[in-house]
N, CA and C atoms of all chains as a GROMACS GRO file, in nm:
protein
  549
    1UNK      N    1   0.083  -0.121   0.000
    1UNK     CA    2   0.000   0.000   0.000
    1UNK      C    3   0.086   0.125   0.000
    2UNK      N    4   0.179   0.163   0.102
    2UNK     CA    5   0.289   0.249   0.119
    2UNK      C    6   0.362   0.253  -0.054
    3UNK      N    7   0.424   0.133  -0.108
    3UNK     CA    8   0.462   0.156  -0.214
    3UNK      C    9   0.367   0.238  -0.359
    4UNK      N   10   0.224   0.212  -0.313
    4UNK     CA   11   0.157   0.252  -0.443
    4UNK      C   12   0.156   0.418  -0.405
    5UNK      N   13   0.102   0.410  -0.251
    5UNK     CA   14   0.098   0.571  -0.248
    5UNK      C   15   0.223   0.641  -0.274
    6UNK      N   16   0.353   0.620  -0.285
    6UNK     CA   17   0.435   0.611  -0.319
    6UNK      C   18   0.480   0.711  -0.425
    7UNK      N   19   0.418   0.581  -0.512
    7UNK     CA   20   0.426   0.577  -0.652
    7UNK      C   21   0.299   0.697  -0.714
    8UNK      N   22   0.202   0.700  -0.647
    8UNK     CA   23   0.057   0.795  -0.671
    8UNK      C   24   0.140   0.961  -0.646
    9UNK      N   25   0.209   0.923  -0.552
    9UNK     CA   26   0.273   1.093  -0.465
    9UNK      C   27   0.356   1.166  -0.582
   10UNK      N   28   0.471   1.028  -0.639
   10UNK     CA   29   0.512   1.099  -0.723
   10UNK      C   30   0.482   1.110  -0.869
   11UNK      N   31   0.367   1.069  -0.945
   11UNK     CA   32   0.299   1.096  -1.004
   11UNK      C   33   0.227   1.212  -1.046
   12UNK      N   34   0.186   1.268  -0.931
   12UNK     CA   35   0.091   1.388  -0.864
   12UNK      C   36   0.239   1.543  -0.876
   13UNK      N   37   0.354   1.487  -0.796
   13UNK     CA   38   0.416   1.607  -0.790
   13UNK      C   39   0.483   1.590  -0.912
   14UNK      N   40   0.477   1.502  -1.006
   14UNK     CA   41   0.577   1.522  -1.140
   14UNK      C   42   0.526   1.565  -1.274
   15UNK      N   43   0.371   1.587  -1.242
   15UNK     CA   44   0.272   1.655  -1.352
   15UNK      C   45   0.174   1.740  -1.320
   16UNK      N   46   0.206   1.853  -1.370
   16UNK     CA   47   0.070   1.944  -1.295
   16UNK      C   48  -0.077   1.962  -1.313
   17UNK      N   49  -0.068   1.856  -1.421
   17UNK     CA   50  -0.220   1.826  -1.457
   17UNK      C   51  -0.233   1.685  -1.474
   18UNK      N   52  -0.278   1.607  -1.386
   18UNK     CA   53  -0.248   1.429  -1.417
   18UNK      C   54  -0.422   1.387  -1.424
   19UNK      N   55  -0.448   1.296  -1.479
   19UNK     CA   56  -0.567   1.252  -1.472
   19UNK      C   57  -0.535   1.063  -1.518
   20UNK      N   58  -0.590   1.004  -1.346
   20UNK     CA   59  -0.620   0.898  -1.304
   20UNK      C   60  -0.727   0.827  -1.435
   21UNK      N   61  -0.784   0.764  -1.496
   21UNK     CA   62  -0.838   0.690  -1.596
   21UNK      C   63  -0.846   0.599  -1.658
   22UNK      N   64  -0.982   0.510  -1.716
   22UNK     CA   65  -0.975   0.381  -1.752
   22UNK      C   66  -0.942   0.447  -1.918
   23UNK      N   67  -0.807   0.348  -1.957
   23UNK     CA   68  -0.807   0.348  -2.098
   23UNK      C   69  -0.666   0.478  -2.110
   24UNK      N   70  -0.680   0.546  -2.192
   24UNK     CA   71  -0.643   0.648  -2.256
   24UNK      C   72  -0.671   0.736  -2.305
   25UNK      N   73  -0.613   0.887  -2.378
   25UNK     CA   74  -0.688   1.001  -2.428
   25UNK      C   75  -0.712   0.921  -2.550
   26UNK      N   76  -0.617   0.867  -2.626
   26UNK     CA   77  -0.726   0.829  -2.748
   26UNK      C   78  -0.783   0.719  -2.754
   27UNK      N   79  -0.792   0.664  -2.666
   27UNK     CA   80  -0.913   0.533  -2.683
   27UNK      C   81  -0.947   0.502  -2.495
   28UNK      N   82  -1.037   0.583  -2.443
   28UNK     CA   83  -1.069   0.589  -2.308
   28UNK      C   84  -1.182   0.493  -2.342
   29UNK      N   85  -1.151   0.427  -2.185
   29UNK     CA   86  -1.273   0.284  -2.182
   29UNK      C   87  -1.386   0.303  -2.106
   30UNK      N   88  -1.408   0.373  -2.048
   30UNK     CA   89  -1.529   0.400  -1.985
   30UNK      C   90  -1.586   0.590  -1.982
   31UNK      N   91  -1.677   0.599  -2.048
   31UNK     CA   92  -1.793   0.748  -2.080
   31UNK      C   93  -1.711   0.824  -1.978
   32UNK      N   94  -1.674   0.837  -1.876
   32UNK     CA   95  -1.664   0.901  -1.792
   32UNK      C   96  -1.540   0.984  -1.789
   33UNK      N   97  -1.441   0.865  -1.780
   33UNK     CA   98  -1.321   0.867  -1.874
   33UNK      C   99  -1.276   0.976  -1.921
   34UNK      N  100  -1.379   0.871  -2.080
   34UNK     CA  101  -1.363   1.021  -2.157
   34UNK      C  102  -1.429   1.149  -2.169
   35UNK      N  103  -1.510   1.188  -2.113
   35UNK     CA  104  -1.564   1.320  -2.063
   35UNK      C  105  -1.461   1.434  -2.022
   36UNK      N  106  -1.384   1.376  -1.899
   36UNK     CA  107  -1.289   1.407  -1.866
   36UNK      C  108  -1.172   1.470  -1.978
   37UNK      N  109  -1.143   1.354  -2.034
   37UNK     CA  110  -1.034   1.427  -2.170
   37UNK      C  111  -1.074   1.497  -2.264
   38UNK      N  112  -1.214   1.506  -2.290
   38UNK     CA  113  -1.276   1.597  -2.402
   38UNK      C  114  -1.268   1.742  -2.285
   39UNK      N  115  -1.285   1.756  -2.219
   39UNK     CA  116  -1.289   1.882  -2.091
   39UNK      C  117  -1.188   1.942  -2.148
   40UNK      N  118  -1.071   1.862  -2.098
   40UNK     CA  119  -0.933   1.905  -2.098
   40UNK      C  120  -0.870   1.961  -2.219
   41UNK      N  121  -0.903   1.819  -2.333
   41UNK     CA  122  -0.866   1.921  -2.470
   41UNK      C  123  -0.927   1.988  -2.496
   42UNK      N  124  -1.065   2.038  -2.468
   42UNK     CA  125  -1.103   2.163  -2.501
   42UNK      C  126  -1.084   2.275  -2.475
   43UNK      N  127  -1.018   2.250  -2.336
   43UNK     CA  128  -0.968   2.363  -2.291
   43UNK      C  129  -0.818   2.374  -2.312
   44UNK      N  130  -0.773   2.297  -2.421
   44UNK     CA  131  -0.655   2.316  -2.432
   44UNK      C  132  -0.528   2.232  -2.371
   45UNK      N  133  -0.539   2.174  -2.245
   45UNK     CA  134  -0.498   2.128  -2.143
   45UNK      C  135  -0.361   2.092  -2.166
   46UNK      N  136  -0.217   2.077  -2.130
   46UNK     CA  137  -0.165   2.032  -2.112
   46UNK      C  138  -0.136   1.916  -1.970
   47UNK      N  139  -0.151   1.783  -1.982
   47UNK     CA  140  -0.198   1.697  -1.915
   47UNK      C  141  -0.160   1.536  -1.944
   48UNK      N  142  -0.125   1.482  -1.810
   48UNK     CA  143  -0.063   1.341  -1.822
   48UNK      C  144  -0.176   1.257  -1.823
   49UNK      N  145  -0.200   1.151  -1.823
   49UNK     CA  146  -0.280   1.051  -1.787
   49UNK      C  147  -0.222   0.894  -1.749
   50UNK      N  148  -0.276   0.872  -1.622
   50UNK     CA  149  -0.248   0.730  -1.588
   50UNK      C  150  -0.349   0.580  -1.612
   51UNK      N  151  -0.322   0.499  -1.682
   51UNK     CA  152  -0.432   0.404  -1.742
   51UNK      C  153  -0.424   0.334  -1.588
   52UNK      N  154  -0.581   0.316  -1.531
   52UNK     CA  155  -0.564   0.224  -1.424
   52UNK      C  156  -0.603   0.091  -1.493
   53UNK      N  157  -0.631   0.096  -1.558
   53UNK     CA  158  -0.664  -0.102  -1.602
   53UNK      C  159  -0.568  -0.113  -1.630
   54UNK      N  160  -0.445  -0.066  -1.647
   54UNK     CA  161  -0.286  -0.114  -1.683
   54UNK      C  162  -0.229  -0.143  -1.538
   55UNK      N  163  -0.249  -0.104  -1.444
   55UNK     CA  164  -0.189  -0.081  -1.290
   55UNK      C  165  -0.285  -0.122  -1.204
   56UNK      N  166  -0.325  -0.250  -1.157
   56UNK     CA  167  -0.458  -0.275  -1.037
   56UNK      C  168  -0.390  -0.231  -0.901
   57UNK      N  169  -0.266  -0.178  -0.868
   57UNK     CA  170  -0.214  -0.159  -0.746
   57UNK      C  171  -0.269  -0.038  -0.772
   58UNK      N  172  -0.217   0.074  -0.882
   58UNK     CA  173  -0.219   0.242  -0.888
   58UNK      C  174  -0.427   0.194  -0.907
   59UNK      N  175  -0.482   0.133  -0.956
   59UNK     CA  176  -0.635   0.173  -0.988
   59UNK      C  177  -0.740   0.156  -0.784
   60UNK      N  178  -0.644   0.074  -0.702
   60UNK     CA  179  -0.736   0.078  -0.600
   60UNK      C  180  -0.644   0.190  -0.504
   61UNK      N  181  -0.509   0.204  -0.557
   61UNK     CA  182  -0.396   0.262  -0.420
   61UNK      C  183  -0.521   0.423  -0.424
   62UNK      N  184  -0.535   0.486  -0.556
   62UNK     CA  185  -0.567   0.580  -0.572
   62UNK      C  186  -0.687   0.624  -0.547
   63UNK      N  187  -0.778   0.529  -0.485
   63UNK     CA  188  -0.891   0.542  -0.426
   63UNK      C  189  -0.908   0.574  -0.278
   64UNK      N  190  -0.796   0.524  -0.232
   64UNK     CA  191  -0.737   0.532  -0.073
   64UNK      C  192  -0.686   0.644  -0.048
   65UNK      N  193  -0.581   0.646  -0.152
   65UNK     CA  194  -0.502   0.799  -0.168
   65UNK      C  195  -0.601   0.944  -0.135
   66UNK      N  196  -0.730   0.957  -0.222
   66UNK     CA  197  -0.760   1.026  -0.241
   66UNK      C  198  -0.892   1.039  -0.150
   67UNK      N  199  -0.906   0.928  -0.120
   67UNK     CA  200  -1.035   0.914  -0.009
   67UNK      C  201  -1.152   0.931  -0.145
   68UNK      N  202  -1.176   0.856  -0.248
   68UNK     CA  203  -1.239   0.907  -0.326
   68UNK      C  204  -1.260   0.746  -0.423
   69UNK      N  205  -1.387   0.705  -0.430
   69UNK     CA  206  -1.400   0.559  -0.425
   69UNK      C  207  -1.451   0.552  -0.634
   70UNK      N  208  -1.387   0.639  -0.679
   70UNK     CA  209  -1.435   0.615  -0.821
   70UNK      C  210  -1.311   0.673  -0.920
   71UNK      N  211  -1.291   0.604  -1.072
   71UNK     CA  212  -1.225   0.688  -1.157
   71UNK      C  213  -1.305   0.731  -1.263
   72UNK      N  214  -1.294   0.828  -1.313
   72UNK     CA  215  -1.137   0.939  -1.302
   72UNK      C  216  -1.154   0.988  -1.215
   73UNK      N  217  -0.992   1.064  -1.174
   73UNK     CA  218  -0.944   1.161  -1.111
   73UNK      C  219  -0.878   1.263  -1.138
   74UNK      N  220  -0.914   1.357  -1.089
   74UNK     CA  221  -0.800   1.491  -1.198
   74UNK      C  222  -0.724   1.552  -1.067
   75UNK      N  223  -0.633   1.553  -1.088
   75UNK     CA  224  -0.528   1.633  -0.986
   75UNK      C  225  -0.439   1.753  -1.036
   76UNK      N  226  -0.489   1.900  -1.011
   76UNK     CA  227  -0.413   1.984  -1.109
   76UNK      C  228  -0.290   2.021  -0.944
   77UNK      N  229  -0.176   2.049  -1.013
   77UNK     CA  230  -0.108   2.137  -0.923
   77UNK      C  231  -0.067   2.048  -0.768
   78UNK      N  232  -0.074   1.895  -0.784
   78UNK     CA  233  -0.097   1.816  -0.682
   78UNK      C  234  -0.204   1.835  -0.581
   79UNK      N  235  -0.270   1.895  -0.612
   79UNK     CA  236  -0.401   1.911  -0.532
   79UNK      C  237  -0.512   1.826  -0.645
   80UNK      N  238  -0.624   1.739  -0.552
   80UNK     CA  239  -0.711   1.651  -0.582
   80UNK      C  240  -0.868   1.749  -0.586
   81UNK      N  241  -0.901   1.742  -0.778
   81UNK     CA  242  -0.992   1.851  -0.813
   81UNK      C  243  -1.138   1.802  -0.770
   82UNK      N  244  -1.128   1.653  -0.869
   82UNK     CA  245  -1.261   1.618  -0.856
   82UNK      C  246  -1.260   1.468  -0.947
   83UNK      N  247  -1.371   1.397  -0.978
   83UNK     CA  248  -1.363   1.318  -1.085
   83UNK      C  249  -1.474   1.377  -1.153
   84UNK      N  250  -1.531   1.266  -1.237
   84UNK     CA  251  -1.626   1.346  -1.378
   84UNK      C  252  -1.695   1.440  -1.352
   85UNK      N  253  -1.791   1.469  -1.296
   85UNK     CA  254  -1.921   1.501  -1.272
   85UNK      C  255  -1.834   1.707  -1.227
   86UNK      N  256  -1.810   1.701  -1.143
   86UNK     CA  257  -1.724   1.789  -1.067
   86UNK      C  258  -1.600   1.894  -1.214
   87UNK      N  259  -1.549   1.818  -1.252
   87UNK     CA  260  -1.473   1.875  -1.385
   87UNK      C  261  -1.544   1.906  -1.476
   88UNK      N  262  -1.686   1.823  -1.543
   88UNK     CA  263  -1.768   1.919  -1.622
   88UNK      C  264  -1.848   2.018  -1.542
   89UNK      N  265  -1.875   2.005  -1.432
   89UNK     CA  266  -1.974   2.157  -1.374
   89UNK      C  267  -1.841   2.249  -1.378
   90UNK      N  268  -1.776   2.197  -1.319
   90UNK     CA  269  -1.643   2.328  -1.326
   90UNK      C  270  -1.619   2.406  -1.445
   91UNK      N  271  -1.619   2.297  -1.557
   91UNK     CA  272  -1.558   2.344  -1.694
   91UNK      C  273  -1.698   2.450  -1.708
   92UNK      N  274  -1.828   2.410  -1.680
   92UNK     CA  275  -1.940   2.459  -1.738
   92UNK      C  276  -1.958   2.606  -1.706
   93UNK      N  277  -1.924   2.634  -1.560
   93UNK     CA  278  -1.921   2.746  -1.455
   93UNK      C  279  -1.757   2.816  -1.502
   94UNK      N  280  -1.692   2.770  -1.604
   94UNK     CA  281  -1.556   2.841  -1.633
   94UNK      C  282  -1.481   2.870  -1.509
   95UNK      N  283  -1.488   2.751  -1.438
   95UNK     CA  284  -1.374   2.745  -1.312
   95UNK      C  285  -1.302   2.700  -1.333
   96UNK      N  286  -1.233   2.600  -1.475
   96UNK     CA  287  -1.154   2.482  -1.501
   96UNK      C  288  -1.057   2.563  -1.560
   97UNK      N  289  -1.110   2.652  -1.660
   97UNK     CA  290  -0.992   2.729  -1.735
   97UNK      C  291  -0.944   2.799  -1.697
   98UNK      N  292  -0.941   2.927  -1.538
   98UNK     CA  293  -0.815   2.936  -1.511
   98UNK      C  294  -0.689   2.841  -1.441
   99UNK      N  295  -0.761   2.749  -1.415
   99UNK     CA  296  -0.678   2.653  -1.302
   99UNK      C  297  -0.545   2.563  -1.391
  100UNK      N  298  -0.619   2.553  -1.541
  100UNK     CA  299  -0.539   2.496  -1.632
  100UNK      C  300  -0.434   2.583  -1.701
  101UNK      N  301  -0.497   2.706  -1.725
  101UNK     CA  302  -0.460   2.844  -1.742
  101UNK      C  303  -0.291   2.847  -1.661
  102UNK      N  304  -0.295   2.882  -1.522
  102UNK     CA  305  -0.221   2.870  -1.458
  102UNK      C  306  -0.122   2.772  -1.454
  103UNK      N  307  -0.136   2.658  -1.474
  103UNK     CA  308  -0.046   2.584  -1.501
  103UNK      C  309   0.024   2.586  -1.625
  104UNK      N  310   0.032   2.603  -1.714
  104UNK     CA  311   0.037   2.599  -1.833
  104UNK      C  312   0.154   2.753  -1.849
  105UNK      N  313   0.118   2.800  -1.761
  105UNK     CA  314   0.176   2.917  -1.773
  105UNK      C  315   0.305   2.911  -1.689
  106UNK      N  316   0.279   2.847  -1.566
  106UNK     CA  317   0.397   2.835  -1.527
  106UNK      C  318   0.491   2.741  -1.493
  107UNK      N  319   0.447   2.659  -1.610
  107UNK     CA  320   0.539   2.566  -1.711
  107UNK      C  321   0.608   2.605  -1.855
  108UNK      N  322  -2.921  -0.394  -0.661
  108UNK     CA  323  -2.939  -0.252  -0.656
  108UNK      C  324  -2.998  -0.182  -0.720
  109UNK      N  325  -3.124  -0.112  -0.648
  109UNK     CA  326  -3.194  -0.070  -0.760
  109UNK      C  327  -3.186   0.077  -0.664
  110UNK      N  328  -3.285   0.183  -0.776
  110UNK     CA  329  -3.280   0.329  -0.780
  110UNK      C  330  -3.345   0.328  -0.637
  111UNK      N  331  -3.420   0.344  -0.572
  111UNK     CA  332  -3.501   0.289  -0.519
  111UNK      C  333  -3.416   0.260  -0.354
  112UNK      N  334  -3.362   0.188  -0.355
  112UNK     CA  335  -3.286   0.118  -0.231
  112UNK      C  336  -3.128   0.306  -0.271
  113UNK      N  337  -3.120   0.321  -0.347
  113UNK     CA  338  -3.005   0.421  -0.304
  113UNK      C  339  -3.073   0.562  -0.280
  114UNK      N  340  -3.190   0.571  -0.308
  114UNK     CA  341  -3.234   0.695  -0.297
  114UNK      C  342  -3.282   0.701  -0.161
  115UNK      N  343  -3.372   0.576  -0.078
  115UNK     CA  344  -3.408   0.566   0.070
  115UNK      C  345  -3.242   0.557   0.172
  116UNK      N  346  -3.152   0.522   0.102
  116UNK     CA  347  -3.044   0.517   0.153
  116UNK      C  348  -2.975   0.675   0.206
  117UNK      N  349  -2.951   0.762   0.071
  117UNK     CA  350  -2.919   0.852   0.112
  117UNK      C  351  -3.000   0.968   0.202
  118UNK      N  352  -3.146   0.975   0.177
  118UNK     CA  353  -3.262   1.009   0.210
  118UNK      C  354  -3.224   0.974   0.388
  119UNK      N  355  -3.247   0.866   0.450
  119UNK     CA  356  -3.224   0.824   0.569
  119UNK      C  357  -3.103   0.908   0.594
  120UNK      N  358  -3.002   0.926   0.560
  120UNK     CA  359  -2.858   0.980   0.619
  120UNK      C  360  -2.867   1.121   0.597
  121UNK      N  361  -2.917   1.177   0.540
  121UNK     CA  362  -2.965   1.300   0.493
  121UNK      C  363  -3.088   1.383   0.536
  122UNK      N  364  -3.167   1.376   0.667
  122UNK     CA  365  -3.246   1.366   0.658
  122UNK      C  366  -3.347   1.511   0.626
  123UNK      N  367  -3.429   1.544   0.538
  123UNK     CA  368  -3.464   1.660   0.498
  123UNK      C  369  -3.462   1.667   0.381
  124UNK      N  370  -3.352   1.582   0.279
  124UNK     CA  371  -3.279   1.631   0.175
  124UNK      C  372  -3.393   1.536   0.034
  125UNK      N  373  -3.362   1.606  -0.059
  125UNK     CA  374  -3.443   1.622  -0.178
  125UNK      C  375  -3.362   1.514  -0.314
  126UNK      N  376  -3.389   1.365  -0.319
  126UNK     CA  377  -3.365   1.322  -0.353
  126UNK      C  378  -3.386   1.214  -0.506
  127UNK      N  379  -3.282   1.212  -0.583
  127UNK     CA  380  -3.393   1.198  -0.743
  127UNK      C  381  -3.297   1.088  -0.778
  128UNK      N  382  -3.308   0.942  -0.778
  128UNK     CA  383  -3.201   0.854  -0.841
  128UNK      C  384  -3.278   0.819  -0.979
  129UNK      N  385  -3.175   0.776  -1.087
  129UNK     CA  386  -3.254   0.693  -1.223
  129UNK      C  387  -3.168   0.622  -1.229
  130UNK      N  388  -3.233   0.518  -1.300
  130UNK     CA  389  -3.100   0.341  -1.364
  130UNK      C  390  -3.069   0.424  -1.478
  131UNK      N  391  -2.993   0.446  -1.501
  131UNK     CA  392  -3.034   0.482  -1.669
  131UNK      C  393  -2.981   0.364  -1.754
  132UNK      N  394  -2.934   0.225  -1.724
  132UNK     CA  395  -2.929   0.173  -1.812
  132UNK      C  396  -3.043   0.054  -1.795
  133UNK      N  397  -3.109   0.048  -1.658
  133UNK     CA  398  -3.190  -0.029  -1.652
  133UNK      C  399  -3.143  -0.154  -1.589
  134UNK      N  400  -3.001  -0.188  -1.589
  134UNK     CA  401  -2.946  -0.296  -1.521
  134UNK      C  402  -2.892  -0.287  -1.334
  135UNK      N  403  -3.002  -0.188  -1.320
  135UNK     CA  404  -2.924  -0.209  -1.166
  135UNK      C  405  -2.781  -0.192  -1.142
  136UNK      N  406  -2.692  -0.141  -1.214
  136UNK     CA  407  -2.567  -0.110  -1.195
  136UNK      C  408  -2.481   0.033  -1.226
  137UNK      N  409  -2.594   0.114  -1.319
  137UNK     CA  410  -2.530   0.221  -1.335
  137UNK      C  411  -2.648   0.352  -1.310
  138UNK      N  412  -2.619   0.440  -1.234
  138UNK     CA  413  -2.721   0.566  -1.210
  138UNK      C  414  -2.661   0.649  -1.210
  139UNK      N  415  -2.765   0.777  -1.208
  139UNK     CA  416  -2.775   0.878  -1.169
  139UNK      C  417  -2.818   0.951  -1.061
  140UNK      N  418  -2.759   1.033  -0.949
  140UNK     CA  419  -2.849   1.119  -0.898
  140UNK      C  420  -2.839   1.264  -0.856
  141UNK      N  421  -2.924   1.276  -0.806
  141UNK     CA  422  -2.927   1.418  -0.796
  141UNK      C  423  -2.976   1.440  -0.632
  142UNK      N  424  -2.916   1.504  -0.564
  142UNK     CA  425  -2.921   1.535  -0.424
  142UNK      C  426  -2.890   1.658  -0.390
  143UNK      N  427  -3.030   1.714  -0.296
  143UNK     CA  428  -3.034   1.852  -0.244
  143UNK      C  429  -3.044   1.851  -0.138
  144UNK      N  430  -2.923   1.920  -0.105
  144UNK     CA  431  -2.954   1.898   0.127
  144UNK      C  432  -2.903   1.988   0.206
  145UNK      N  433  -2.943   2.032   0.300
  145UNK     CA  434  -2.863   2.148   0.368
  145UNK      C  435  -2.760   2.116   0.458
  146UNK      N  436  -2.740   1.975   0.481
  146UNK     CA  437  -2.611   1.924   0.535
  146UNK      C  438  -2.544   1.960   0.447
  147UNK      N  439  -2.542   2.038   0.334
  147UNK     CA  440  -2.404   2.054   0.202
  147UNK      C  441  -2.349   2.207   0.235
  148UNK      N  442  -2.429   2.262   0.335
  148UNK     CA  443  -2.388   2.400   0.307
  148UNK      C  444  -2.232   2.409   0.341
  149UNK      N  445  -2.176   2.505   0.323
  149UNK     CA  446  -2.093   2.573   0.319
  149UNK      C  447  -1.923   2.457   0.313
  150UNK      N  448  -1.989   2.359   0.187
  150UNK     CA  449  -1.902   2.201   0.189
  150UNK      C  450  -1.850   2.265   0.038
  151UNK      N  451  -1.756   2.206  -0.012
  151UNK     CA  452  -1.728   2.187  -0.112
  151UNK      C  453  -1.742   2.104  -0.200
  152UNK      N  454  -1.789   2.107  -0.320
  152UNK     CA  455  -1.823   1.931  -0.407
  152UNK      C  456  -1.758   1.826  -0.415
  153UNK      N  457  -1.581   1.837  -0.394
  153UNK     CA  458  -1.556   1.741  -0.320
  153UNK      C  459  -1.604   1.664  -0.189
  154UNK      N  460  -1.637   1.777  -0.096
  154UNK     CA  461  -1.665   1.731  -0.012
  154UNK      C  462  -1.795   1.684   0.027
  155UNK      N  463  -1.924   1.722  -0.094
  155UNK     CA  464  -2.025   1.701  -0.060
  155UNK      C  465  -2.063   1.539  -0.132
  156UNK      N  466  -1.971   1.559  -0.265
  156UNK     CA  467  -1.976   1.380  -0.314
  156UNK      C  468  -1.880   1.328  -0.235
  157UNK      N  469  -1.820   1.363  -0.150
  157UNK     CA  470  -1.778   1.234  -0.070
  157UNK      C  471  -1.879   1.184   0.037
  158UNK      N  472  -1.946   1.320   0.107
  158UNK     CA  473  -2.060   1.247   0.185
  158UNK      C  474  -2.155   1.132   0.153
  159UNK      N  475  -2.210   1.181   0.022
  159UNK     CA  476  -2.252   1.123  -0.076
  159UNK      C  477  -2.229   0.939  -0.064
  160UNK      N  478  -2.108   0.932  -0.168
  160UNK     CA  479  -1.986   0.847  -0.137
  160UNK      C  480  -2.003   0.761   0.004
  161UNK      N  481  -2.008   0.815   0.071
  161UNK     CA  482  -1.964   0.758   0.211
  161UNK      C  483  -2.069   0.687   0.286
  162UNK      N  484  -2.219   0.811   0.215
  162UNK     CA  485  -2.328   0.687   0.282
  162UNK      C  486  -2.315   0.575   0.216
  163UNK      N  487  -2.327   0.515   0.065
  163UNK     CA  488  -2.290   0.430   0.012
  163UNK      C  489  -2.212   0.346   0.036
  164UNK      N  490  -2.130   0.398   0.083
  164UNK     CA  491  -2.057   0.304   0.160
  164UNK      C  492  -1.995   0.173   0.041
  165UNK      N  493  -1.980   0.070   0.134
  165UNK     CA  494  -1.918  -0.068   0.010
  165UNK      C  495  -2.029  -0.049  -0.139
  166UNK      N  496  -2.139  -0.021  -0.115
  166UNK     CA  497  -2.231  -0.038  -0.231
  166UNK      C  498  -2.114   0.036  -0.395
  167UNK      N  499  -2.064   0.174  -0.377
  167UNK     CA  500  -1.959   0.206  -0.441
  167UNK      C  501  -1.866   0.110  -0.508
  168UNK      N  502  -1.773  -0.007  -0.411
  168UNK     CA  503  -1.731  -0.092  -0.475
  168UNK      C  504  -1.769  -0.238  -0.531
  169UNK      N  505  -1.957  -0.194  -0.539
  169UNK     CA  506  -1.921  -0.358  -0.570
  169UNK      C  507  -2.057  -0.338  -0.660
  170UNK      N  508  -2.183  -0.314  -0.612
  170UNK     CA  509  -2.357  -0.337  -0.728
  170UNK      C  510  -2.326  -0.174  -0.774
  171UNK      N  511  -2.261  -0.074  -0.738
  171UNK     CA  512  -2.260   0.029  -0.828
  171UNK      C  513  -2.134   0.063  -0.916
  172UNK      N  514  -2.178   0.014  -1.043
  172UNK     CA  515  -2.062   0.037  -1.136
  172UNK      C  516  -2.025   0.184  -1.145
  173UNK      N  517  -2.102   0.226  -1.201
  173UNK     CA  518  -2.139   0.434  -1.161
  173UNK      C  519  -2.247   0.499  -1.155
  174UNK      N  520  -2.164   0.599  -1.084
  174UNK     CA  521  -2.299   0.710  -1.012
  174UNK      C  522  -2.256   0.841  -1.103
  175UNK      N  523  -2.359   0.901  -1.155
  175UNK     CA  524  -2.302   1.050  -1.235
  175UNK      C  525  -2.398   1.094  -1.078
  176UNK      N  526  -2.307   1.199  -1.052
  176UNK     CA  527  -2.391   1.270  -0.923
  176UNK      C  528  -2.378   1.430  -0.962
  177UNK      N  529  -2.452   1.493  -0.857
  177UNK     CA  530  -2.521   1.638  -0.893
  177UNK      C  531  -2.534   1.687  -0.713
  178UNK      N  532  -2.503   1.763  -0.675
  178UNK     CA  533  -2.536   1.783  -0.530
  178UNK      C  534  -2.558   1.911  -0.534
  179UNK      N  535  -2.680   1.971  -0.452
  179UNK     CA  536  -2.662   2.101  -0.443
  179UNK      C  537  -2.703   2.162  -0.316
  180UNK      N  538  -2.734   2.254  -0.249
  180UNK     CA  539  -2.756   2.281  -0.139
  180UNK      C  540  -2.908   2.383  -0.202
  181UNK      N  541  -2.996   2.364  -0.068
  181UNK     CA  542  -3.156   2.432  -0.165
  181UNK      C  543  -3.158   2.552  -0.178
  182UNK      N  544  -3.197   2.629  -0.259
  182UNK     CA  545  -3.235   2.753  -0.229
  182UNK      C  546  -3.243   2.817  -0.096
  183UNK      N  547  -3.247   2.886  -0.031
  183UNK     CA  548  -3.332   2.978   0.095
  183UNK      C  549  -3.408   3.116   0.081
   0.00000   0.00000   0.00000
């Protein structure tokens, strides 16, 4: 467990926009998923992504990690945003684009 | 798991709160809901889908594949 959070910690501090997810940006496996990455490229996003059906340690460590019992996950700036639902009201309410904004910038 | 058993669920832990679940695929495994409660005030949506979340409890990892959720706190 220690090793995944670990591995989740430095994940989180080595990308300032990471998003937890089944699949990938170009072929995401579950709606939700991809919701998430359509957000992001629309807003431009510069952004990592971690496949949890590739990793069953990183797909449950990160549920613990985050106190947060579903994927996706978006973590901008190592801080834990939200998963789906939460990133499109954000994007909708134009709270997403400065947060991405900011990063992007000071990268 | 049906709509039904998660909506008296959160309803009970919530009590007051304004509650709307749907199957939307019809298989008992994937919903929607929508929850209005004044236990949300001054929470953040993280923090209010984790309450959420939390009444659910194990149900999360095992008869609910997904929940699209909506939380809001009511008018006054």
């Amino acid at each position: 467990m220690s090793s995944a959070n670990e591995r989740i910690q430095a994940l989180i501090n080595n990308n300032k926009v990471l998003v937890f997810m089944k699949g990938n940006r170009a072929i995401p496996m579950c709606g939700f998923s991809a919701t998430v990455v359509q957000v992001l490229d629309r807003l431009g996003a510069v952004y990592e992504t971690v496949d949890v059906l590739e990793d069953p340690e990183i797909r449950e460590g990160v549920k613990a990690f985050s106190n947060w019992p579903t994927i996706p996950q978006v973590y901008i700036d190592g801080k834990f945003i939200g998963g789906c639902d939460i990133i499109r009201d954000m994007y909708q309410r134009g709270e997403l684009e400065p947060l991405v904004r900011a990063t992007a910038a000071a990268s | 798991m049906t709509a039904e058993e998660i909506r008296a669920k959160i309803e009970q832990a919530l009590p007051g709160s304004n509650v709307q679940v749907r199957d939307t695929t019809g298989g008992g495994d994937h919903f929607e809901a929508l929850v209005t409660a004044v236990q949300f005030t001054g929470k953040s949506m993280v923090e209010q889908h984790r309450m959420v979340y939390s009444i659910l409890g194990q149900a999360m990892a095992g008869p609910i594949h997904a929940l699209a959720l909506r939380t809001s706190v009511p008018p006054t």
